[in-house]
C-alpha positions, 0 to 999 in steps of 0.5 A: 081884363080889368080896368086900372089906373096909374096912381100918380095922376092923384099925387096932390091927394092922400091914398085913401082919397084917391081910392076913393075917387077911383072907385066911383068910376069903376076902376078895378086895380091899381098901379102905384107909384113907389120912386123913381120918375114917377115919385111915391105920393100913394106908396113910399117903400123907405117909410113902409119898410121901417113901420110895421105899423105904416105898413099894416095901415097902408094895406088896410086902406086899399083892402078897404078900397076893394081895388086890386095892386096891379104892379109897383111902378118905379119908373127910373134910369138906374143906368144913368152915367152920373153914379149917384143918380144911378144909386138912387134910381137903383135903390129905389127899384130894389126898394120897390122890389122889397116893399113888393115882397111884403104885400104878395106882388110879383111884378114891378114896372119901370124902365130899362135905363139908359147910360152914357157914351163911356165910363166918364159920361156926365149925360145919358146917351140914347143911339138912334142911328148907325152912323157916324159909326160912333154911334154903333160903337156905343150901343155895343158898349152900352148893352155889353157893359152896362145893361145887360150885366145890370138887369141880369143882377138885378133880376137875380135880386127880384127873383130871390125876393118873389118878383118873377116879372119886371115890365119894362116900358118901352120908352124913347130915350132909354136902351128898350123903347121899341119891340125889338129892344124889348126881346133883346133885352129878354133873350139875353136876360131871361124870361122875367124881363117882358113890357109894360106895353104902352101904346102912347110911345110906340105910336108916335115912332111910326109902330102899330101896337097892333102888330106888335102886341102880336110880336110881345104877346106870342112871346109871352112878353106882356106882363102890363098895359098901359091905357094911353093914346097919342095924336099925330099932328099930320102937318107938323109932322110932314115938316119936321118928323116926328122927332120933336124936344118941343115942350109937351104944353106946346102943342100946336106947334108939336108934331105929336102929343099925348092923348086920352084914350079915343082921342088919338085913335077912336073906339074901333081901333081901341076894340082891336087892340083889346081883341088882340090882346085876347088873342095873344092870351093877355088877359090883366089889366089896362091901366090908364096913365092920363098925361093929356095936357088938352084936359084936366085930371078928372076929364082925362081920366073919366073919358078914358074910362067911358071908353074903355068900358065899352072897349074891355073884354071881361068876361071868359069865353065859353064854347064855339056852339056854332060851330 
């Protein structure tokens, strides 16, 4: 496995600076932000497709860096009911797609998308229970009329331009956001649909990314991973739940927030998960996305690394000889 990182921590510096500062604490491959929610600081695929002369550049600068491009990551809601939202979302994964095509990448990341309740809908509209049965209504609406006509087009369209593999990341408030959604979505779509798999957002919905790494994985359904942790707040949490809007800067008032590696769960919970990524024959990168509000980019970021490098398992295995 190789250790990465999330680009767009660095948008406030130029490419070469932020590779530059990745370097120094030995991260290996790069995860780049091309559109969509995550903006496109370190890689604008509008600008690089129309300069040839951008583009080459662009490529010289990471060559130059030594780092590898994990993945393009547009992280976006192409399904949103307000049709030029979607437009844009859209056109910023197809874009993503093309600049993919130009440099020899053959996975992207974003998200599944969320629509609204029915054609008019100004609003996405994330189901989370069965009942009032308006709400299982809607969900047979959403993936019969919406997502899975839209990934299966879409797929086709990665497909012809050499993209085999679209990581979804399971995300609350969109269509896939826990395993289960993400094999749905597989199985109607096909096999170029799999997870970028983030702890961060399954912890806090009471899932063991333990259990489900063994799920996605025999599946084959891990194309990414991203190094995140979360933290329970045990006694805000056995009040109201887990189910919070409270601002991400409130923290103390939070039933959850999103940690740096080791600081939701320690060392030995991070080696079995690496271990069972292993396992399940998992062996690319762990990105880290740092969105600690607790610490600044340079602390998040550098702790996590310390961590994951004792964490990481790199090298291949030989034989049993003890057996």
């Amino acid at each position: 496995m190789k250790l990465g990182v999330f680009t767009t921590l660095l948008s406030n510096l130029s490419l070469k600076e932020a590779l530059n500062y990745f370097k120094t604490l030995g991260i290996e491959m790069i995860e780049i932000g091309t559109g969509g929610y995550p903006g496109n600081a370190h890689g604008n695929p509008t600008e690089l497709l129309s300069d040839a002369a951008k583009l080459a550049q662009w490529k010289q600068t990471i060559a130059d860096s030594g780092l590898e491009i994990s993945s393009f990551s547009c992280h976006a809601n192409p399904l949103h009911p307000n049709k030029a939202i979607a437009a844009d979302f859209d056109k910023a994964i197809r874009d993503t797609i093309l600049l993919a095509e130009a440099v020899g990448v053959t996975q992207i990341n974003t998200f599944s998308g969320c629509p609204g309740d029915c054609e008019d809908s100004k609003y996405p509209n994330w189901v989370t229970c069965p009942w009032p049965n308006d709400f299982g209504d809607i969900l047979k609406w959403q993936w019969k009329e919406k997502l899975i006509p839209y990934w299966k087009e879409l797929v086709a369209f990665a497909k012809a331009h050499g993209v085999t593999k679209i990581a979804l990341e399971p995300h609350p408030g969109f269509c896939v956001y826990n395993t289960e959604t993400v094999l749905k979505l597989r199985e109607a779509v096909g096999p170029e649909i799999g997870a970028n798999f983030d702890p961060s957002h399954l912890l806090w919905q009471g899932i063991d990314p333990v259990q489900a790494i063994r799920v996605l994985g025999k599946a084959g359904a891990i194309f990414h991973f991203h190094g995140k942790d979360t933290k329970i707040d045990a006694a805000n949490t056995a009040v109201n739940g887990v189910l919070d809007n409270k601002p991400y800067t409130d923290e103390i008032n939070r039933s959850w927030i999103f940690r740096s590696i080791g600081y939701g769960r320690d060392e030995s919970y991070w080696k079995d998960v690496i271990s069972n990524l292993r396992m399940v024959g998992y062996d690319y990168v762990v990105s880290i996305e740092h969105e600690d509000s607790l610490m600044s980019q340079n602390e998040g970021l550098s702790k996590a690394v310390e961590m994951l490098k004792r964490c990481l398992i790199t090298e291949k295995t030989g034989e049993a000889w003890w057996v």
